[in-house]
PDB file of N, CA, C and O in Angstrom:
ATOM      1  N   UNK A   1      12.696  17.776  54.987  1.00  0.00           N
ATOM      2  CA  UNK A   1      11.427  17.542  54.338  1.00  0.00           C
ATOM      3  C   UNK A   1      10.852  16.217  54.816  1.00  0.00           C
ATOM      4  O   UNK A   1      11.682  15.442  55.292  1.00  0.00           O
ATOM      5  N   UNK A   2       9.900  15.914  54.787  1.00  0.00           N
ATOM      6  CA  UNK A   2       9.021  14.709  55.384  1.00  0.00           C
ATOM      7  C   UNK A   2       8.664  13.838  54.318  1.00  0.00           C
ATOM      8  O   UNK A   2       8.502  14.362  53.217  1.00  0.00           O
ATOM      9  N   UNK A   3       8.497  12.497  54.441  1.00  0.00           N
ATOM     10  CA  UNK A   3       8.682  11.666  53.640  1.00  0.00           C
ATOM     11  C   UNK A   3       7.731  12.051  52.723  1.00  0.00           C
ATOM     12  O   UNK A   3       8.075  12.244  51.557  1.00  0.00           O
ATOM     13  N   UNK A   4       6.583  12.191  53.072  1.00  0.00           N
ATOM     14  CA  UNK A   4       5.094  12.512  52.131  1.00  0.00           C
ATOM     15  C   UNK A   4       5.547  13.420  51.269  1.00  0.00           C
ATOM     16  O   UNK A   4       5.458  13.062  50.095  1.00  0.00           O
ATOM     17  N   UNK A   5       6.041  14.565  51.472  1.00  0.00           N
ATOM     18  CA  UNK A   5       6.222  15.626  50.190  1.00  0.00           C
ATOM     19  C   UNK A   5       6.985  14.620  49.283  1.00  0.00           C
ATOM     20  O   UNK A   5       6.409  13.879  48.487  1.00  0.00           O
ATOM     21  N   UNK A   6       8.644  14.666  49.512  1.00  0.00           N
ATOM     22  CA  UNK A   6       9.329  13.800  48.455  1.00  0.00           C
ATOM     23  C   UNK A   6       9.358  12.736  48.025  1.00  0.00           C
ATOM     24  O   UNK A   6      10.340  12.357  47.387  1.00  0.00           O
ATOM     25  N   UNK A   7       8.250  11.915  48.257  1.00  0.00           N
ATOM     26  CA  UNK A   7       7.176  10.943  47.628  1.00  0.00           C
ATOM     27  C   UNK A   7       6.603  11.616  46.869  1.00  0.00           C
ATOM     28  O   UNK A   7       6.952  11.633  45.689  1.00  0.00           O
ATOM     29  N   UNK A   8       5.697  12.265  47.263  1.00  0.00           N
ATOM     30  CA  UNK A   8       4.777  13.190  45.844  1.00  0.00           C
ATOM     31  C   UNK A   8       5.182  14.078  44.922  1.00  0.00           C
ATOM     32  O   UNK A   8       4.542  14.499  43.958  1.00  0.00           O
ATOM     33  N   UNK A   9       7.269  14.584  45.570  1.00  0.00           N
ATOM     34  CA  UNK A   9       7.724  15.036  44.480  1.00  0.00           C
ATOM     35  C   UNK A   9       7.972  14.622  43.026  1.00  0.00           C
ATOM     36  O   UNK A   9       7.767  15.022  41.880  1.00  0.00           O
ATOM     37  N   UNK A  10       8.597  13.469  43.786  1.00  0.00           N
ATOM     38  CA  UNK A  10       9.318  11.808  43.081  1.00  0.00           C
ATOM     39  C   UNK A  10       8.034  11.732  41.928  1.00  0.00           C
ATOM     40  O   UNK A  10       8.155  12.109  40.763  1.00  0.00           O
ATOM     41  N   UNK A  11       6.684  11.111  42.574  1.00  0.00           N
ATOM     42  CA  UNK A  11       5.494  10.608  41.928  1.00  0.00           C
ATOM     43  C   UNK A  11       5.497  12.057  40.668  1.00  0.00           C
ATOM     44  O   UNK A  11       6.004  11.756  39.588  1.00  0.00           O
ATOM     45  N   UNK A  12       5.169  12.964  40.749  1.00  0.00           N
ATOM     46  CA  UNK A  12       4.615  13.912  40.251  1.00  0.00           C
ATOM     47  C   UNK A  12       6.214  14.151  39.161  1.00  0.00           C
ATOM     48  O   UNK A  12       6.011  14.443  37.982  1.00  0.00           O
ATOM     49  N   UNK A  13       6.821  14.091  39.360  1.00  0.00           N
ATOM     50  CA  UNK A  13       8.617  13.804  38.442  1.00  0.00           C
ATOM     51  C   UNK A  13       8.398  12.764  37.579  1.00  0.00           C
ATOM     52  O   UNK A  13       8.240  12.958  36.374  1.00  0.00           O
ATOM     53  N   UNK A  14       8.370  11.517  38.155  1.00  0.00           N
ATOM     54  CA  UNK A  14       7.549  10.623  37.286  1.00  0.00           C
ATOM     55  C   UNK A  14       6.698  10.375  36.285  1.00  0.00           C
ATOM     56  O   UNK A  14       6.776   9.764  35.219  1.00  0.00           O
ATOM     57  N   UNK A  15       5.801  11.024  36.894  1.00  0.00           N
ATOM     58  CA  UNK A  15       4.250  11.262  35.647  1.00  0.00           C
ATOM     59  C   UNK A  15       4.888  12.464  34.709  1.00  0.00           C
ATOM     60  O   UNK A  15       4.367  12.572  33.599  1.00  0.00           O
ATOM     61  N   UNK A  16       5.684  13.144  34.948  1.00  0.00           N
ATOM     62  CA  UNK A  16       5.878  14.407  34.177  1.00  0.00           C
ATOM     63  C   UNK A  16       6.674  13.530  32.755  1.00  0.00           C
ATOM     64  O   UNK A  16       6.385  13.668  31.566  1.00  0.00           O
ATOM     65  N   UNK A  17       7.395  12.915  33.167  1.00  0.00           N
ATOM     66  CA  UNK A  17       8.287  12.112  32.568  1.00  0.00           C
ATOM     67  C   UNK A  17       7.446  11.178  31.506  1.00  0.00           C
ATOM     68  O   UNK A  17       7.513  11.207  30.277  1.00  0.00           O
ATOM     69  N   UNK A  18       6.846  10.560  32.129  1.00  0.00           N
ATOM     70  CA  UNK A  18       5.300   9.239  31.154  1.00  0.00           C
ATOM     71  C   UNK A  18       5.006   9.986  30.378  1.00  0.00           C
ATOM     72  O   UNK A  18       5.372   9.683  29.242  1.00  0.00           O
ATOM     73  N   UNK A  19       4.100  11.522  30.546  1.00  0.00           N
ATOM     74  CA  UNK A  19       3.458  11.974  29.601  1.00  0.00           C
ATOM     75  C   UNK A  19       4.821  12.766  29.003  1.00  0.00           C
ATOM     76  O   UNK A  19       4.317  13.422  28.092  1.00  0.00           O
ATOM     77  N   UNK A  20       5.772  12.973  28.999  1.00  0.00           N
ATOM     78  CA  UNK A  20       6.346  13.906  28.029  1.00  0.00           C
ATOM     79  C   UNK A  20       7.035  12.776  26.872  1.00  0.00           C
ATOM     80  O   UNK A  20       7.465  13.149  25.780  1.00  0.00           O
ATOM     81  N   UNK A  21       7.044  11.483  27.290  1.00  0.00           N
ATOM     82  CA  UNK A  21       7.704  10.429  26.372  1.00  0.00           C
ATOM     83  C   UNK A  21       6.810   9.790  25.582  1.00  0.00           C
ATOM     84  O   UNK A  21       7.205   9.220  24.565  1.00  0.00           O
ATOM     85  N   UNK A  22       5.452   9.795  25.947  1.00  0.00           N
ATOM     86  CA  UNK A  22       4.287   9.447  24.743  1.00  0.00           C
ATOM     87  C   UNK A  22       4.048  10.805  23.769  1.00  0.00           C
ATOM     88  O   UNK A  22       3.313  10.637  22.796  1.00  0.00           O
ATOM     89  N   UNK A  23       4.513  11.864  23.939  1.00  0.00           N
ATOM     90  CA  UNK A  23       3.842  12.847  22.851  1.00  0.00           C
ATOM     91  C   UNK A  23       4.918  12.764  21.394  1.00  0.00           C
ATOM     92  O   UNK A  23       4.654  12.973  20.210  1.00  0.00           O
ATOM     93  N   UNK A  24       6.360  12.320  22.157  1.00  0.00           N
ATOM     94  CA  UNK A  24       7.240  11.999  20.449  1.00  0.00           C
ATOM     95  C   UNK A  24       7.480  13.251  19.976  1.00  0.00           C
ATOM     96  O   UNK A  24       8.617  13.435  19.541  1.00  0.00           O
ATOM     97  N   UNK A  25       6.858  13.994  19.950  1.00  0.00           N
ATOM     98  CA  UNK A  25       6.719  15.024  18.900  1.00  0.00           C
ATOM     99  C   UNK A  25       6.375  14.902  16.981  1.00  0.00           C
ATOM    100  O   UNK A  25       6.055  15.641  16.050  1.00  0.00           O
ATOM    101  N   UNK A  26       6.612  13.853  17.174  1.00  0.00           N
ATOM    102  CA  UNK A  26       5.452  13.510  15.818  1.00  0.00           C
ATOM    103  C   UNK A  26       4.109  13.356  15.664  1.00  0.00           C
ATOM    104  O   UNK A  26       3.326  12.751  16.397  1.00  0.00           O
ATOM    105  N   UNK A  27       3.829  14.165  14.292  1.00  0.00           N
ATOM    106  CA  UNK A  27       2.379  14.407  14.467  1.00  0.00           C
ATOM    107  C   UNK A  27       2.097  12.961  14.184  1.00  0.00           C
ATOM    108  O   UNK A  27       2.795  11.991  13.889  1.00  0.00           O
ATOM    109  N   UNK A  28       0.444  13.234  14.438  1.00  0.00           N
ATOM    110  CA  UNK A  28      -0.459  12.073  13.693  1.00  0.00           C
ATOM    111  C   UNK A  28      -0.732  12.036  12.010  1.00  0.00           C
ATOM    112  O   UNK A  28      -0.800  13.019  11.273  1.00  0.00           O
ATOM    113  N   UNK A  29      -0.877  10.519  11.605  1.00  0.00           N
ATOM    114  CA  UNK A  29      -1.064  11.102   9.952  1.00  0.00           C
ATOM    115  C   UNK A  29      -2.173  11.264   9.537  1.00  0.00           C
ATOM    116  O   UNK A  29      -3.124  10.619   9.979  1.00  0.00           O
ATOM    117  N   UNK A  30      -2.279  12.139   8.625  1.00  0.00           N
ATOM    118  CA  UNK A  30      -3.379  12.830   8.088  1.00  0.00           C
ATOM    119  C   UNK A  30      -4.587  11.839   7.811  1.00  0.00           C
ATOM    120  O   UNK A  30      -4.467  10.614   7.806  1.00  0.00           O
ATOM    121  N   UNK A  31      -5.571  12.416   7.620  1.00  0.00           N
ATOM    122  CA  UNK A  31      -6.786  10.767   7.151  1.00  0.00           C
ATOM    123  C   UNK A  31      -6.523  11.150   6.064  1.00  0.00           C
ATOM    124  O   UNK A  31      -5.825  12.138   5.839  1.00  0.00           O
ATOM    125  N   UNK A  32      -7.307  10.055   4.777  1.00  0.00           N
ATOM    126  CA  UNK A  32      -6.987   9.917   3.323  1.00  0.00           C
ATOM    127  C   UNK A  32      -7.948   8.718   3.107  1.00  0.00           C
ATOM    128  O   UNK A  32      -8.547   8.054   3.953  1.00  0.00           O
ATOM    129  N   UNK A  33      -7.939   8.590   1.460  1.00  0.00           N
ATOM    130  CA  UNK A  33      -8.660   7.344   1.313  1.00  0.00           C
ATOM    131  C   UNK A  33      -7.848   6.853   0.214  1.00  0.00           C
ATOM    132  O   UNK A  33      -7.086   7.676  -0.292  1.00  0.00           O
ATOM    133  N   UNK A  34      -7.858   5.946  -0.145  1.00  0.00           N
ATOM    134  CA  UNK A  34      -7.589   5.268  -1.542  1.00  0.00           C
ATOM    135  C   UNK A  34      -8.866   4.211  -2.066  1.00  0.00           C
ATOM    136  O   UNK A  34      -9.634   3.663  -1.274  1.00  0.00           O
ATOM    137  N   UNK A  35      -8.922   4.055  -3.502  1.00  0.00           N
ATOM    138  CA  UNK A  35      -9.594   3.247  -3.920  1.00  0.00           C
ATOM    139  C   UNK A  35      -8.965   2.360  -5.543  1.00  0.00           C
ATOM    140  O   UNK A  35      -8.172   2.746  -6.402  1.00  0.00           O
ATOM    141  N   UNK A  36      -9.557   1.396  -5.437  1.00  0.00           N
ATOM    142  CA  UNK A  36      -8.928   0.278  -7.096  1.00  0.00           C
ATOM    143  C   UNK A  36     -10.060  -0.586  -6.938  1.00  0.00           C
ATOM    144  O   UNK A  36     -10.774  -1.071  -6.060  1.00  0.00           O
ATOM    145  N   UNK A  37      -9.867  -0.557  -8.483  1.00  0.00           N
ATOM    146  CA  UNK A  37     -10.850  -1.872  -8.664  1.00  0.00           C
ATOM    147  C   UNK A  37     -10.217  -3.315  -8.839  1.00  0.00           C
ATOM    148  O   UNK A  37      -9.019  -3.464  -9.080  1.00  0.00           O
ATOM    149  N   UNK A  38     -10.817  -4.025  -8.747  1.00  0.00           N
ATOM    150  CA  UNK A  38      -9.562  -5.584  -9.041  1.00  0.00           C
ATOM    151  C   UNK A  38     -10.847  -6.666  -9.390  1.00  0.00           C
ATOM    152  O   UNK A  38     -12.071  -6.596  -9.277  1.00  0.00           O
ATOM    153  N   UNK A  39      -9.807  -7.789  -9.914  1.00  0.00           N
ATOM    154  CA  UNK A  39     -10.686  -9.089 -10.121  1.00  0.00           C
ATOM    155  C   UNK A  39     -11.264  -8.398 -11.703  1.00  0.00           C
ATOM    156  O   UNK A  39     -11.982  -9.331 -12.062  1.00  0.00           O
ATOM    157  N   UNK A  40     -11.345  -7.587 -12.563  1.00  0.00           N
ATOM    158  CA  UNK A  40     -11.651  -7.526 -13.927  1.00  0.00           C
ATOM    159  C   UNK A  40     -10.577  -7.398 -14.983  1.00  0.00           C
ATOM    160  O   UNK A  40      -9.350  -7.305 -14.963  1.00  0.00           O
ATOM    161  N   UNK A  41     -11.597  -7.432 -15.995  1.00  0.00           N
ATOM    162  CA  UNK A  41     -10.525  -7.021 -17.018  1.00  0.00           C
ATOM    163  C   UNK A  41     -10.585  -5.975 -18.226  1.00  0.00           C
ATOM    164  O   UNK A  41     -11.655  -5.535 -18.645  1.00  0.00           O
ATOM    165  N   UNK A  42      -9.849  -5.765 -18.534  1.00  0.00           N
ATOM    166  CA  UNK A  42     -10.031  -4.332 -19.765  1.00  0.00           C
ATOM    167  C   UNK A  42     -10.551  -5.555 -20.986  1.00  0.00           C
ATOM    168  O   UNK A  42     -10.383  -6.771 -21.084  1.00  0.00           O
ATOM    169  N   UNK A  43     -11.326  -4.411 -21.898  1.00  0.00           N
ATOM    170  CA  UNK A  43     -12.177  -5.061 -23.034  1.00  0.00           C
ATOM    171  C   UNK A  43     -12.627  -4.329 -23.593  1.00  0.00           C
ATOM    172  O   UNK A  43     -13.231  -3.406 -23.047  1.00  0.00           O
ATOM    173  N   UNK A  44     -12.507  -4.455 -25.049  1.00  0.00           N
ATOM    174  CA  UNK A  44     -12.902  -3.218 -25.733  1.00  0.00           C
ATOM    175  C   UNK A  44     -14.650  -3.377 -26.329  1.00  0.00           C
ATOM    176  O   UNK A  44     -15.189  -4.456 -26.574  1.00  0.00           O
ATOM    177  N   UNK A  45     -15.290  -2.037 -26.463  1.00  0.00           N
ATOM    178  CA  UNK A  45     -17.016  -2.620 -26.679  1.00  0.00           C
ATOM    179  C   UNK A  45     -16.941  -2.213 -28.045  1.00  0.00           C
ATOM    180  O   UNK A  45     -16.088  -1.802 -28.832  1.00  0.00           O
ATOM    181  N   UNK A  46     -18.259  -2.507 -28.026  1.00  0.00           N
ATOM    182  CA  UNK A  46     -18.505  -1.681 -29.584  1.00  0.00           C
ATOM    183  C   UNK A  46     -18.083  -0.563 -29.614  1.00  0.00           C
ATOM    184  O   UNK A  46     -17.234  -0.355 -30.481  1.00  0.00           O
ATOM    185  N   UNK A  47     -18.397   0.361 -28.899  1.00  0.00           N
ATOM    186  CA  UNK A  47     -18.535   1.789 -28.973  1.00  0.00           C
ATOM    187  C   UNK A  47     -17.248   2.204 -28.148  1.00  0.00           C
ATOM    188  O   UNK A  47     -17.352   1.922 -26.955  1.00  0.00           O
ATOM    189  N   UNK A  48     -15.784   2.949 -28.596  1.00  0.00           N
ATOM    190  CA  UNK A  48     -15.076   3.145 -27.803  1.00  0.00           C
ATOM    191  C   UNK A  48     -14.856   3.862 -26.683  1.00  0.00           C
ATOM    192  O   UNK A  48     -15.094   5.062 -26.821  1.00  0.00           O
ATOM    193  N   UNK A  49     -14.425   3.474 -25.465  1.00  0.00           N
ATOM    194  CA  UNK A  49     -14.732   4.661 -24.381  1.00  0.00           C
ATOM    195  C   UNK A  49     -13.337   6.002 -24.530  1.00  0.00           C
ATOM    196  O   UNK A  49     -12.511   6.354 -25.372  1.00  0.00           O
ATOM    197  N   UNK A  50     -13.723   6.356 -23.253  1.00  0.00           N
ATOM    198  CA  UNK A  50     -12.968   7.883 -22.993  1.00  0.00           C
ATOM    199  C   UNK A  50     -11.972   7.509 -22.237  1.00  0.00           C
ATOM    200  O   UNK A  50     -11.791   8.105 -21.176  1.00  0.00           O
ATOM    201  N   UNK A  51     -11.271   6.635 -22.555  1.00  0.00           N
ATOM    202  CA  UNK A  51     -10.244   6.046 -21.702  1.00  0.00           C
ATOM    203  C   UNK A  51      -9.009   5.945 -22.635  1.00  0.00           C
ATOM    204  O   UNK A  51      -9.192   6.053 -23.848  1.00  0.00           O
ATOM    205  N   UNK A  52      -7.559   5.712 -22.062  1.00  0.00           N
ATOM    206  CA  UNK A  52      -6.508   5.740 -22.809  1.00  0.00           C
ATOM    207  C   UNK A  52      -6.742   4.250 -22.779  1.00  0.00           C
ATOM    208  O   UNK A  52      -6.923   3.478 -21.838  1.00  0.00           O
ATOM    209  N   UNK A  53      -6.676   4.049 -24.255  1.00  0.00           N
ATOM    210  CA  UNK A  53      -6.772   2.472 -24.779  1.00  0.00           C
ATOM    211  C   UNK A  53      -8.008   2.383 -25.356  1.00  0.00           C
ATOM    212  O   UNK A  53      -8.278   1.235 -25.711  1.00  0.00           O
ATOM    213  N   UNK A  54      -8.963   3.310 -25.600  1.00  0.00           N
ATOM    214  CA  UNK A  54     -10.436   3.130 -25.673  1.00  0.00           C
ATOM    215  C   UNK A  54     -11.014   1.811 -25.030  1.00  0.00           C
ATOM    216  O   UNK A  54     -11.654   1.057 -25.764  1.00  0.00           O
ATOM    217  N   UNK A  55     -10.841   1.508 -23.793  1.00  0.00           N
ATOM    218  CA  UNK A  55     -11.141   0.135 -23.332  1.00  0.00           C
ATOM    219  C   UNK A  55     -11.968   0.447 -21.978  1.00  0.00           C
ATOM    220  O   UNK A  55     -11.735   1.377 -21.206  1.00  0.00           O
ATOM    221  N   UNK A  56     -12.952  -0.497 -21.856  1.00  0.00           N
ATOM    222  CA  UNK A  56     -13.836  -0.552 -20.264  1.00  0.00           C
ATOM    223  C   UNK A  56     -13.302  -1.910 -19.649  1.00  0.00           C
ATOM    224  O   UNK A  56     -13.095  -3.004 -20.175  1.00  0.00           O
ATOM    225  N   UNK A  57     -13.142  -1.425 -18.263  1.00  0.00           N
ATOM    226  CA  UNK A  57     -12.843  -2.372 -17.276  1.00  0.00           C
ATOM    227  C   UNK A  57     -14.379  -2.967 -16.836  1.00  0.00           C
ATOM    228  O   UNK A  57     -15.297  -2.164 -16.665  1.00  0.00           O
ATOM    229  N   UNK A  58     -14.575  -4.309 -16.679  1.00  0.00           N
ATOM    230  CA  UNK A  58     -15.441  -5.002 -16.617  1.00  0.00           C
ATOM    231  C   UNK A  58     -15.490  -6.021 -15.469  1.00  0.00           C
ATOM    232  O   UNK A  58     -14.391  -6.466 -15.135  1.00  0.00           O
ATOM    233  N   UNK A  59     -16.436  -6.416 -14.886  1.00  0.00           N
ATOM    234  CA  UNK A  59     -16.694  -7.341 -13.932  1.00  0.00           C
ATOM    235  C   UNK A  59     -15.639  -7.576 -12.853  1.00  0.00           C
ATOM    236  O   UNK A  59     -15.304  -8.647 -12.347  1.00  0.00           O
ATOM    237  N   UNK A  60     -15.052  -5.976 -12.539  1.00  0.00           N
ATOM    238  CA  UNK A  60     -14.286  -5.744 -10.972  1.00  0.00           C
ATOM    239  C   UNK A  60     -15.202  -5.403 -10.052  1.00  0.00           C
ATOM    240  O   UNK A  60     -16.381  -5.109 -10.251  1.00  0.00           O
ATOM    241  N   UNK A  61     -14.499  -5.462  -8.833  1.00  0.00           N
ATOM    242  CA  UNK A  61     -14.723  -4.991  -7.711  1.00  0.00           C
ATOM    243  C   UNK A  61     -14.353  -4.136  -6.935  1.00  0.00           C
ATOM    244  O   UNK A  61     -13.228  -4.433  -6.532  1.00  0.00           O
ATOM    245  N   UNK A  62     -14.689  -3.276  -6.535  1.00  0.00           N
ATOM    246  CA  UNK A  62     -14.015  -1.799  -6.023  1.00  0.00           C
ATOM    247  C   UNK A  62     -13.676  -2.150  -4.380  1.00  0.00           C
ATOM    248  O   UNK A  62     -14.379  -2.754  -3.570  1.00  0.00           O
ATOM    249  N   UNK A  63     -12.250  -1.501  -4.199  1.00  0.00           N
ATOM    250  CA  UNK A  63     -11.367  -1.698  -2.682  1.00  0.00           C
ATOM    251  C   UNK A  63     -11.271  -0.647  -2.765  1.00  0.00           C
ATOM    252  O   UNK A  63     -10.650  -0.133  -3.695  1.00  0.00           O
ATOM    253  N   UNK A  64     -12.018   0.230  -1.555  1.00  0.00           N
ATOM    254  CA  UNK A  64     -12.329   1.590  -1.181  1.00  0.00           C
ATOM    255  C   UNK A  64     -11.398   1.458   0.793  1.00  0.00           C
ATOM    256  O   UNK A  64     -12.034   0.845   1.652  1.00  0.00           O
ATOM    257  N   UNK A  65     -10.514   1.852   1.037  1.00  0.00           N
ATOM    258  CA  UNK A  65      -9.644   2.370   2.177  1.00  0.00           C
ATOM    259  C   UNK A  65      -9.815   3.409   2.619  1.00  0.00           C
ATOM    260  O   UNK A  65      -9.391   4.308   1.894  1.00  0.00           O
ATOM    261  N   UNK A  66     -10.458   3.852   3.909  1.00  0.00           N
ATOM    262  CA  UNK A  66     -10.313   4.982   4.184  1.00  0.00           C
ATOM    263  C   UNK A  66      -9.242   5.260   6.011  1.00  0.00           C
ATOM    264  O   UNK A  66      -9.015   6.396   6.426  1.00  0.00           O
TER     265      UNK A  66
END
């Protein structure tokens, strides 16, 4: 065989090799989101809410992750 083929065997053995060791076989993870509020506090009003504790969370800020 002549050098050129088993060079481009070699090369082409190679690359077969790169891409079969990046795929892992683990998937990718799913998308999702999460969200919380923070920085407030529970407080009860006049009027009780629909919440366990009858209490409203007040003067938070919402951390939305997607």
């Amino acid at each position: 065989m002549s050098s050129k083929v088993m060079a481009g065997i070699v090369a082409l053995l190679a690359t077969g090799a790169v891409v079969m060791s990046q795929g892992g076989g683990k998937p990718m993870s799913p998308e999702g989101s999460t969200a919380a509020q923070v920085l407030g506090k529970w407080t009860k009003g006049e009027r009780p809410a629909f919440t366990l504790g009858r209490e409203t969370y007040q003067n938070g800020r919402w951390i939305e992750i997607t």
